[in-house]
C-alpha positions as a LaTeX table, in Angstrom:
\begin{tabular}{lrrr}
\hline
Residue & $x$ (\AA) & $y$ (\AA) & $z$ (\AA) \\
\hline
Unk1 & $-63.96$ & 12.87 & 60.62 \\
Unk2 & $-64.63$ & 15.11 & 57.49 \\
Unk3 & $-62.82$ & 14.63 & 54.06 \\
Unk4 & $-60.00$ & 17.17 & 54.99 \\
Unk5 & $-58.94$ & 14.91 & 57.68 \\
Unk6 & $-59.29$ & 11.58 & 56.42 \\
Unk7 & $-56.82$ & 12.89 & 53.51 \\
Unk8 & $-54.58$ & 13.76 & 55.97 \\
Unk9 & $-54.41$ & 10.73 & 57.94 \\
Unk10 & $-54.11$ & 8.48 & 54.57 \\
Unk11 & $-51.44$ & 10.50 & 53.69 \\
Unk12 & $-49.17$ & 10.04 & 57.00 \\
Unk13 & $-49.82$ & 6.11 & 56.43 \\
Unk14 & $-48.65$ & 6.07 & 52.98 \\
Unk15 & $-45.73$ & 8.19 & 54.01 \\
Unk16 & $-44.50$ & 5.68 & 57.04 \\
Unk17 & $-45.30$ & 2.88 & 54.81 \\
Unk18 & $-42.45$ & 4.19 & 52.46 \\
Unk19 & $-39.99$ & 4.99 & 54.98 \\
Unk20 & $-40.64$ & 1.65 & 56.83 \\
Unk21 & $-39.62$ & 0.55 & 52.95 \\
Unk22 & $-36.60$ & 2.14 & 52.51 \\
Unk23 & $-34.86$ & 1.45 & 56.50 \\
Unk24 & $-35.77$ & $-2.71$ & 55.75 \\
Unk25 & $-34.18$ & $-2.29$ & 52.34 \\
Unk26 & $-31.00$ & $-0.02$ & 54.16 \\
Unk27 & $-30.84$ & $-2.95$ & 56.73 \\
Unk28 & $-31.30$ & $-5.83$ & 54.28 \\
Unk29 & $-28.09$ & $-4.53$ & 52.38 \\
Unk30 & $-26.21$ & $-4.46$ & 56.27 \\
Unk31 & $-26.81$ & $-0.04$ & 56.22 \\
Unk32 & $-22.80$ & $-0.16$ & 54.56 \\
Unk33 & $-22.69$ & 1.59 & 51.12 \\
Unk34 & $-19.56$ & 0.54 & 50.35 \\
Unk35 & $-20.76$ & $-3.49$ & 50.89 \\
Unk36 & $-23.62$ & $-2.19$ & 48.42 \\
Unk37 & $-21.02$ & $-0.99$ & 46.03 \\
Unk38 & $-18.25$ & $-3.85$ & 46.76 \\
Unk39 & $-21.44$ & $-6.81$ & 46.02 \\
Unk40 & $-22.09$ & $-4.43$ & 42.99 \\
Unk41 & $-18.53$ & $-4.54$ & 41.49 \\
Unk42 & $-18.30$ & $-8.58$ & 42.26 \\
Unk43 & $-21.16$ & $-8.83$ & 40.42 \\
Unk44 & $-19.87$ & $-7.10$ & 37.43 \\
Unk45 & $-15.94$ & $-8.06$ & 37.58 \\
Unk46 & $-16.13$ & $-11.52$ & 36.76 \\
Unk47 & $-18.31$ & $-11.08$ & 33.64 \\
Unk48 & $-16.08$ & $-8.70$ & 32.51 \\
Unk49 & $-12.82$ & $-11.21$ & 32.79 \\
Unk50 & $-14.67$ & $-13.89$ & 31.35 \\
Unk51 & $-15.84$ & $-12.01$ & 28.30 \\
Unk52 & $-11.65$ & $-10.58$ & 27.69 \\
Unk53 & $-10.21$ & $-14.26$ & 27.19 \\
Unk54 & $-12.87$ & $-15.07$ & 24.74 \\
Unk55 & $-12.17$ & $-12.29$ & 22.89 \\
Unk56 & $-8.50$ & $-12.91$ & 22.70 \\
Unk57 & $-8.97$ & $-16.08$ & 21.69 \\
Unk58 & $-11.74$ & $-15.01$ & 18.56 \\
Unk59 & $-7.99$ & $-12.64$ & 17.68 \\
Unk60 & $-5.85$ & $-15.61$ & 18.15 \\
Unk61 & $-6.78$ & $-16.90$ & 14.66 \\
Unk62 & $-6.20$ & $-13.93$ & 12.47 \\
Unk63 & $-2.58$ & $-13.25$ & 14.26 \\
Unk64 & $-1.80$ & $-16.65$ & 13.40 \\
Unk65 & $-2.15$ & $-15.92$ & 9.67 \\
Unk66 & 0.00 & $-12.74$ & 10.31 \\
Unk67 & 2.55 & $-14.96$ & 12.29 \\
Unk68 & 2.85 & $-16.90$ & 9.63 \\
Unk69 & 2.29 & $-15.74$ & 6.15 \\
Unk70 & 3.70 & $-11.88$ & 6.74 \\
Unk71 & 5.72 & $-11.56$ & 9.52 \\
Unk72 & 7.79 & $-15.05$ & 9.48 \\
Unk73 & 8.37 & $-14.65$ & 5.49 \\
Unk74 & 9.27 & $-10.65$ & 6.14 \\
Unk75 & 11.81 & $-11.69$ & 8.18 \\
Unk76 & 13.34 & $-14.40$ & 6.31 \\
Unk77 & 13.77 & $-12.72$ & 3.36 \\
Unk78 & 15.61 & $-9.46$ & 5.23 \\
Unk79 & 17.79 & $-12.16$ & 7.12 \\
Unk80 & 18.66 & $-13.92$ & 3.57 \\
Unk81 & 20.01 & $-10.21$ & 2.97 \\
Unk82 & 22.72 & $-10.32$ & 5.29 \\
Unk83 & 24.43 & $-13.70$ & 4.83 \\
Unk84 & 26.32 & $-14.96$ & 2.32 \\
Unk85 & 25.48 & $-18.32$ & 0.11 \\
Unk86 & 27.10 & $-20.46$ & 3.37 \\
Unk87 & 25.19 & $-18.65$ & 5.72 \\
Unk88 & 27.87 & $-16.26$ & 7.15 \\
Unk89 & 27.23 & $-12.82$ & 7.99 \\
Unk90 & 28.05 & $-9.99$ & 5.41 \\
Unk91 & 27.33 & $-7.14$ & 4.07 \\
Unk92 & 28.31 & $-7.38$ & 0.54 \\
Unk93 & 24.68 & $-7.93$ & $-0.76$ \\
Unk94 & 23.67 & $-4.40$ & 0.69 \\
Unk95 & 26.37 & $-2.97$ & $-1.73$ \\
Unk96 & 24.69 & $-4.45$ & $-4.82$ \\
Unk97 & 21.42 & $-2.07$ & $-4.23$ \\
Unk98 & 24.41 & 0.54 & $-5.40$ \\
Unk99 & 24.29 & $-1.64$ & $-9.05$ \\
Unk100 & 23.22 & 0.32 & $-12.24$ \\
Unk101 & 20.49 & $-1.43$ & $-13.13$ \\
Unk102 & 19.13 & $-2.01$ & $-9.75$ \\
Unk103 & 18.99 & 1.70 & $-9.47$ \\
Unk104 & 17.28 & 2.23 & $-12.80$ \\
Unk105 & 15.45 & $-0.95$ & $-11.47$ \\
Unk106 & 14.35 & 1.12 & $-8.58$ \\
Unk107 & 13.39 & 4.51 & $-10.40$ \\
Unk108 & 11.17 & 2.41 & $-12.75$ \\
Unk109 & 9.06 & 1.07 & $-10.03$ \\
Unk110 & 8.90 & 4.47 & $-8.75$ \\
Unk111 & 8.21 & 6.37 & $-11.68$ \\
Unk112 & 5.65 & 3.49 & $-12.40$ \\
Unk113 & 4.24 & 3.71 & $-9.21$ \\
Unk114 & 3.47 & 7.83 & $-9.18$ \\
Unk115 & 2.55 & 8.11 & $-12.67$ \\
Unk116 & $-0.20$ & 5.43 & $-11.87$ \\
Unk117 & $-0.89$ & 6.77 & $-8.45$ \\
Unk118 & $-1.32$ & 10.72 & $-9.31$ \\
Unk119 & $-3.46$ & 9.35 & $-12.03$ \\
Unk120 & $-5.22$ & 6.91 & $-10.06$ \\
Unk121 & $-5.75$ & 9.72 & $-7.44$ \\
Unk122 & $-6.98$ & 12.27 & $-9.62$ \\
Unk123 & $-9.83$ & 9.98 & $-11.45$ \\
Unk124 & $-10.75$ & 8.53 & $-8.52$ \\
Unk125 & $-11.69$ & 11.92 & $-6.33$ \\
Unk126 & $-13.40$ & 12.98 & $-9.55$ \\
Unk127 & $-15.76$ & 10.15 & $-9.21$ \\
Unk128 & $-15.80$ & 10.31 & $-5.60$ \\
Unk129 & $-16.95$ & 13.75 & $-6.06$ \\
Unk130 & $-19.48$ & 12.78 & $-8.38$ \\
Unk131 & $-20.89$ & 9.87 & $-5.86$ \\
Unk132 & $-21.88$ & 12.58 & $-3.18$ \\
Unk133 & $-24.96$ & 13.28 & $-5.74$ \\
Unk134 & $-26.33$ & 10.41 & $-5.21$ \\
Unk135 & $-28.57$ & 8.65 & $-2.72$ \\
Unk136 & $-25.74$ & 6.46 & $-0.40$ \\
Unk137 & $-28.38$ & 3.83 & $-0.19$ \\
Unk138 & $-29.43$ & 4.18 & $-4.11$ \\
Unk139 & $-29.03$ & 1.33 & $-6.33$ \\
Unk140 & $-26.36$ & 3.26 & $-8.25$ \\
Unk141 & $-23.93$ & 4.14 & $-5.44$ \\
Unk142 & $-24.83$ & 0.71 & $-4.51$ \\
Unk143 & $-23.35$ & $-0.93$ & $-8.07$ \\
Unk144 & $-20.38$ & 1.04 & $-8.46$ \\
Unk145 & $-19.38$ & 0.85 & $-4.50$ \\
Unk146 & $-20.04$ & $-3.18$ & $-4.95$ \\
Unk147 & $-17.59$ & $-2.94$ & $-8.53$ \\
Unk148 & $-14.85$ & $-1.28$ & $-7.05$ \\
Unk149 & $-14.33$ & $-3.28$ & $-4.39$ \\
Unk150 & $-14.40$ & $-5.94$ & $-6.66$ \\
Unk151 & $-12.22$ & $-4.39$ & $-9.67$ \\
Unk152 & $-9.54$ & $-2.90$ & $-6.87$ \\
Unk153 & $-8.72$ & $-6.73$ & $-5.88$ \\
Unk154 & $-8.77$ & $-7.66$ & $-9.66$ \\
Unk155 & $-5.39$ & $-7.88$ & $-10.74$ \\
Unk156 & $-2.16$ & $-10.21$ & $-11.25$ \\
Unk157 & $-2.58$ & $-12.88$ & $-14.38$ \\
Unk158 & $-6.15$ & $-12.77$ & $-14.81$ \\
Unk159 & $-6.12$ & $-9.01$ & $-15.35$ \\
Unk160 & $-2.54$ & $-9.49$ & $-17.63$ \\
Unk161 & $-4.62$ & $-11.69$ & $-19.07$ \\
Unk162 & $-7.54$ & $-9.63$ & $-19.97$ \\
Unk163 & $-5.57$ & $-6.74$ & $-21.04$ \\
Unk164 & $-3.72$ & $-8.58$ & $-24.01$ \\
Unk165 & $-6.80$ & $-10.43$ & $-25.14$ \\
Unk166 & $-7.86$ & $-6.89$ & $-25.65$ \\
Unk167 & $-4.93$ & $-4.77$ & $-26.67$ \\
Unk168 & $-2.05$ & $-6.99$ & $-27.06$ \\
Unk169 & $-0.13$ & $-7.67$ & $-30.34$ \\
Unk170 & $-3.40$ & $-9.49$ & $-31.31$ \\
Unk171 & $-6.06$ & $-7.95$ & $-29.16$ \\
Unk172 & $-9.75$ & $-7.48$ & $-30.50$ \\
Unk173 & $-9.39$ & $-3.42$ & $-30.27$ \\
Unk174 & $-5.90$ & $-3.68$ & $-31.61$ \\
Unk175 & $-7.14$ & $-5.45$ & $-34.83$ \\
Unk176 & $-10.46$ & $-3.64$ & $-34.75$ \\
Unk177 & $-8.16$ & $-0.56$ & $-34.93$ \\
Unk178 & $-6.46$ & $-1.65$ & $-38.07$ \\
Unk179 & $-9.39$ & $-3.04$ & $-39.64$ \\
Unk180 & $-11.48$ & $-0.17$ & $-39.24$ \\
Unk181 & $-9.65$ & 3.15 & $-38.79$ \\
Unk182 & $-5.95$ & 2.02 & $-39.86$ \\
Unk183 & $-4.35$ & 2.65 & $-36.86$ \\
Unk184 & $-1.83$ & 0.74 & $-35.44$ \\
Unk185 & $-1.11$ & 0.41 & $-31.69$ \\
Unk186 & 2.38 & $-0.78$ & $-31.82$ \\
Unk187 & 3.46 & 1.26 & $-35.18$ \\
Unk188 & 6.38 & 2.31 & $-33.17$ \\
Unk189 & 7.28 & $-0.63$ & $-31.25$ \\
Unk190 & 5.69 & $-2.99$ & $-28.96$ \\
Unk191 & 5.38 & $-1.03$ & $-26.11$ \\
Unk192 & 2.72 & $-3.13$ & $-24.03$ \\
Unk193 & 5.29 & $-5.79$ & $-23.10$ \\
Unk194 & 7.82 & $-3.32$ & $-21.38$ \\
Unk195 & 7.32 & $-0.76$ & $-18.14$ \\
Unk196 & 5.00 & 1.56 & $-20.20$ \\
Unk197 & 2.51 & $-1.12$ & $-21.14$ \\
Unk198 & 2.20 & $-1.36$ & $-17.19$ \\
Unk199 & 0.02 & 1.92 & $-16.91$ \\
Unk200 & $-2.87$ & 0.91 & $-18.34$ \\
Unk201 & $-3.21$ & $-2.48$ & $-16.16$ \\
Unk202 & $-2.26$ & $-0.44$ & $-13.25$ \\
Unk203 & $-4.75$ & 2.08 & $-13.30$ \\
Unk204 & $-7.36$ & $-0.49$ & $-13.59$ \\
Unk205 & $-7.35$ & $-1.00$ & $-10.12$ \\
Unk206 & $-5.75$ & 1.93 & $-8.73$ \\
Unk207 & $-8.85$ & 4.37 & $-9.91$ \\
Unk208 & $-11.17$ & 1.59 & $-7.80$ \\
Unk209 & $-8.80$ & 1.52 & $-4.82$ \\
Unk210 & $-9.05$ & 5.39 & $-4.63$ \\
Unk211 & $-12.41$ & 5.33 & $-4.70$ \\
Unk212 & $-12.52$ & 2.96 & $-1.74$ \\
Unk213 & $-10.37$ & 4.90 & 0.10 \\
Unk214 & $-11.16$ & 8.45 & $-0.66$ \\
Unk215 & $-14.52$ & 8.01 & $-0.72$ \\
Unk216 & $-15.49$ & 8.09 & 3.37 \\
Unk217 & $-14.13$ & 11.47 & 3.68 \\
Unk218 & $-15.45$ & 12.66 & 0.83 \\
Unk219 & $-19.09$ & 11.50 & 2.54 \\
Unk220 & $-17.90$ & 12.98 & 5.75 \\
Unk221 & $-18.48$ & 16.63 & 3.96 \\
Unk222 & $-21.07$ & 18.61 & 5.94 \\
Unk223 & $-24.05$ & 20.17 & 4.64 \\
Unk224 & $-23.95$ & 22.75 & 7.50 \\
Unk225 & $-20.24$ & 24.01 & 6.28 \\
Unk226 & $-21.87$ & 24.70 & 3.35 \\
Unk227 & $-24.52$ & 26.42 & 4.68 \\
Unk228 & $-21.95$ & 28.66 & 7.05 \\
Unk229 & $-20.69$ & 29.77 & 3.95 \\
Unk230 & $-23.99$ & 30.87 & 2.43 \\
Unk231 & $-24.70$ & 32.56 & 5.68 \\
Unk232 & $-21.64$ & 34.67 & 5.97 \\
Unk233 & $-21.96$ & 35.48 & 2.45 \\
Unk234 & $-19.27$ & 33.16 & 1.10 \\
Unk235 & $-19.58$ & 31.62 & $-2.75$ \\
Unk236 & $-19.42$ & 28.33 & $-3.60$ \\
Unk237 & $-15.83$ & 28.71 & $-5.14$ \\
Unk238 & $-14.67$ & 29.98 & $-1.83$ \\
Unk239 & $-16.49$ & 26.88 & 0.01 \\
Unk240 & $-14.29$ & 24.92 & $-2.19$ \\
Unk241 & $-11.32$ & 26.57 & $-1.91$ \\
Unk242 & $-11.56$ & 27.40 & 1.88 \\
Unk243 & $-13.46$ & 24.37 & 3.40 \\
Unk244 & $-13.35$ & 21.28 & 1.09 \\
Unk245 & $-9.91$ & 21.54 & $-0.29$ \\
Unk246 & $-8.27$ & 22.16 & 3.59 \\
Unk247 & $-10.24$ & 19.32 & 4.73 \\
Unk248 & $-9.43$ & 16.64 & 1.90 \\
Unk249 & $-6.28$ & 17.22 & 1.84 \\
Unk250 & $-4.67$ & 15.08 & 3.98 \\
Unk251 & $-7.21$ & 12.21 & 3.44 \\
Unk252 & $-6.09$ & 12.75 & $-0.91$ \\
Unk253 & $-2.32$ & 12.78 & 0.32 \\
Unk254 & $-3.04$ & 9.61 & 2.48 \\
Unk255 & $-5.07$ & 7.37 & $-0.54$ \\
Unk256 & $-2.08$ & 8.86 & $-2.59$ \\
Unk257 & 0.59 & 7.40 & $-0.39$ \\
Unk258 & $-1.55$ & 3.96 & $-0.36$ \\
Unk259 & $-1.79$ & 3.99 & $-3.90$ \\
Unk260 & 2.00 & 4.07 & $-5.02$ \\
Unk261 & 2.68 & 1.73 & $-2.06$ \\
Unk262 & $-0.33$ & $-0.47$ & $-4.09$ \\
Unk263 & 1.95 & $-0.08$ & $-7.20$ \\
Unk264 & 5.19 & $-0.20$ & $-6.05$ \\
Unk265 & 4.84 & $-3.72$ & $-4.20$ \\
Unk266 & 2.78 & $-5.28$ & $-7.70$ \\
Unk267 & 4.20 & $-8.72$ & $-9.04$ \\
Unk268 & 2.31 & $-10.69$ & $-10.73$ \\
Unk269 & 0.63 & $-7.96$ & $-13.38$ \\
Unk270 & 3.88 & $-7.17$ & $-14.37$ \\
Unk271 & 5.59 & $-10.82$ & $-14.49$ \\
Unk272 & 3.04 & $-11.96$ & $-16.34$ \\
Unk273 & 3.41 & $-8.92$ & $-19.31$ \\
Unk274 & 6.92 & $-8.58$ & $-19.05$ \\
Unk275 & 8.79 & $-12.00$ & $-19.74$ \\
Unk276 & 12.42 & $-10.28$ & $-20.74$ \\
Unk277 & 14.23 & $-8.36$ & $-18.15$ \\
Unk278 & 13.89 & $-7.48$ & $-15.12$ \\
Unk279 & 13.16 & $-3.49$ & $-15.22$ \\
Unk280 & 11.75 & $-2.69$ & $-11.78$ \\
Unk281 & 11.98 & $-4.31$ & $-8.49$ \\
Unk282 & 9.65 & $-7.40$ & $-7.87$ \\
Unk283 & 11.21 & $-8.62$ & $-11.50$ \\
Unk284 & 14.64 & $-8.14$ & $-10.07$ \\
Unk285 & 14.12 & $-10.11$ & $-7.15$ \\
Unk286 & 12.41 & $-12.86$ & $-9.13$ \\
Unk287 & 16.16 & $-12.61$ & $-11.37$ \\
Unk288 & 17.91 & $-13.35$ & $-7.99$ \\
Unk289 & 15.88 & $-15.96$ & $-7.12$ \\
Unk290 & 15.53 & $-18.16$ & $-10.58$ \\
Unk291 & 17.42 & $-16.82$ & $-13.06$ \\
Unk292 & 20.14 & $-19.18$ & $-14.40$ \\
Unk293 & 22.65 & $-16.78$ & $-15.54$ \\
Unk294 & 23.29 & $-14.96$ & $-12.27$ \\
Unk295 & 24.70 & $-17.60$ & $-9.78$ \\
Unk296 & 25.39 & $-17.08$ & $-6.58$ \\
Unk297 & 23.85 & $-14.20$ & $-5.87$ \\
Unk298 & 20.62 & $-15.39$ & $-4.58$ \\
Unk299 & 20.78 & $-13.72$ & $-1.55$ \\
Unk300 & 20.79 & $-10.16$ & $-3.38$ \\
Unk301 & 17.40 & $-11.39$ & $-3.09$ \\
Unk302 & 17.01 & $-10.08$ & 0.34 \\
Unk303 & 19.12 & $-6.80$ & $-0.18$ \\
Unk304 & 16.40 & $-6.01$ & $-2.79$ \\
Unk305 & 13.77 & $-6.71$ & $-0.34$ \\
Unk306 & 15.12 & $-4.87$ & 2.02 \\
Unk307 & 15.13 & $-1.68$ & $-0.24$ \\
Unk308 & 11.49 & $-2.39$ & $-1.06$ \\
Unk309 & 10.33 & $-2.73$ & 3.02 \\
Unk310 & 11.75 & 0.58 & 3.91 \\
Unk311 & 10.31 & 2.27 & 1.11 \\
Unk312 & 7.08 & 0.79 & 1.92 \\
Unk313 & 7.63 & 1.29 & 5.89 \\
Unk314 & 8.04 & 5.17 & 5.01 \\
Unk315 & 5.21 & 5.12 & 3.17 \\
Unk316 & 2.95 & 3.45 & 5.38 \\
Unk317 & 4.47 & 5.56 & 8.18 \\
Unk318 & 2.93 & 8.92 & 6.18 \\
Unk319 & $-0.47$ & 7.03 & 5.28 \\
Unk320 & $-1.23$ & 6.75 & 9.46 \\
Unk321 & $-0.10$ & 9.82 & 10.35 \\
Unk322 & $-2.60$ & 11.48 & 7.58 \\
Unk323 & $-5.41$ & 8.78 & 8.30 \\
Unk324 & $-4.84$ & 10.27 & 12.10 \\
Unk325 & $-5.35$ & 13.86 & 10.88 \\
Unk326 & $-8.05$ & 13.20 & 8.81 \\
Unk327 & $-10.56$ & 11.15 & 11.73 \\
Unk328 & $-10.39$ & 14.73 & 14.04 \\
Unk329 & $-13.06$ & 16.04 & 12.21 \\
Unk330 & $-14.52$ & 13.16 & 10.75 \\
Unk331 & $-15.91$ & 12.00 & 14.62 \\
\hline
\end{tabular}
């Protein structure tokens, strides 16, 4: 038998040998495809229902911290809103949001809250803008993304606190000030303590909020739109103009919308720096609440809250719709 032939024959073996293979592995399985696919998906079905229960429970204890520390006192203090000091339905506490001073009370917190957030906004692309020059895994970007996630949390006393040991009546830069240069701070009135004096606190952690926030769209830029531009013959301006400013805008409107929500619903900054009055809303509901001269009308209280949850539920309402528009491109 010459080479030719013996190649042939080896060949025909190995070829039967394989088909032999494949009719004992066909017959092992019983020849039925659909037993091979039905043993496949038993296989696979009960791994998958034992894996969703455990991760229900891993939710359970974060929606029992919702349950009970948002939703349950949310509730409560709307329900206060509609019953009187026996319990009794009414309505007559929803009339008092048409009070005076609960309407200036009202335009205060939202003046307060877009002065703060437009500013807030503005300084905060600006250095969101100025991040995208650096390495994202530099130590830089590194510090300052680390600070303002820090400084954005940093508020209530401890930041009241901080601001008057620095420019209060008695600060160190308000009597550095005189000292030095002569100038007086409060020459015209002691400002700090009333809803102006609220700016500067407030912008202390709005600027790091908006940084936060703005910042992963900003990093979601593409080099190649840049580069389309170029190509077509496009300048940088109209890059700007034409790709960067269409594209942010919804995610700037969005951090916008958080920020005077961020504002609008702050307490404890302003309770501690304003001890007289009650000039916007959180202050006013703390009046309800405690305040010795105004009996009987604690459950105003709830009216008041009420205001402030569906101006923060139309907010909020804006803020996903824009965070919606903003992830279509950012995928």
């Amino acid at each position: 038998m010459g080479h030719g032939d013996r190649l042939m024959v080896t060949t025909s073996t190995r070829a039967a040998d394989t088909t032999a293979d494949v009719r004992s592995a066909h017959e092992g399985d019983g020849g039925d495809p659909s037993t091979r696919a039905s043993s496949s998906s038993d296989g696979v079905g009960p791994s998958q229902g034992r894996r969703r229960p455990a991760a229900w429970w891993g939710l359970t204890p974060f929606a029992v911290w919702v349950l009970l520390f948002l939703i349950v006192p949310c509730l409560l203090a709307l329900g206060t809103g509609f019953v009187d000091g026996d319990g009794a339905p009414t309505l007559d506490n929803l009339a008092a949001l048409g009070d005076p001073l609960i309407v200036r009370a009202f335009a205060s917190s939202a003046a307060v809250s877009a002065v703060t957030a437009v500013a807030g906004a503005v300084v905060g692309a600006v250095v969101c803008w100025g991040l995208t020059s650096l390495r994202p895994d530099g130590a830089v970007r590194n510090a300052i993304d680390a600070a303002s996630s820090v400084l954005a949390q940093f508020g209530g006393v401890m930041l009241a606190f901080a601001f008057i040991a620095t420019i209060g009546i008695q600060g160190v830069v308000t009597r550095l000030l005189i000292d030095v240069a002569g100038v007086d701070l409060y020459a015209d009135g002691v400002w700090f303590y009333q809803v102006p004096g609220l700016l500067l606190p407030y912008l202390y952690f709005q600027v790091p909020l908006m940084v936060i926030t703005f910042m992963p769209a900003v990093s979601g830029l593409r080099p190649q739109w840049s580069e389309a531009v170029a190509t077509l013959g496009g300048t940088r301006w109209q890059h700007l103009v034409r790709v960067v400013v269409p594209v942010l805008t919804p995610a700037f409107v969005g951090s916008l919308l958080l920020l005077f929500a961020n504002a609008f619903s702050s307490y404890a900054t302003a309770a501690a720096l304003i001890s007289q009055g009650a000039q916007i809303v959180p202050l006013q509901i703390r009046a309800a609440l405690i305040s010795e001269t105004v009996l009987g009308r604690e459950n105003v209280a709830g009216a008041l809250a009420l205001g402030m949850v569906v101006v923060m539920a139309v907010l909020m309402t804006g803020y996903s719709l824009l965070q919606r528009r903003t992830e279509r491109w950012q995928r």
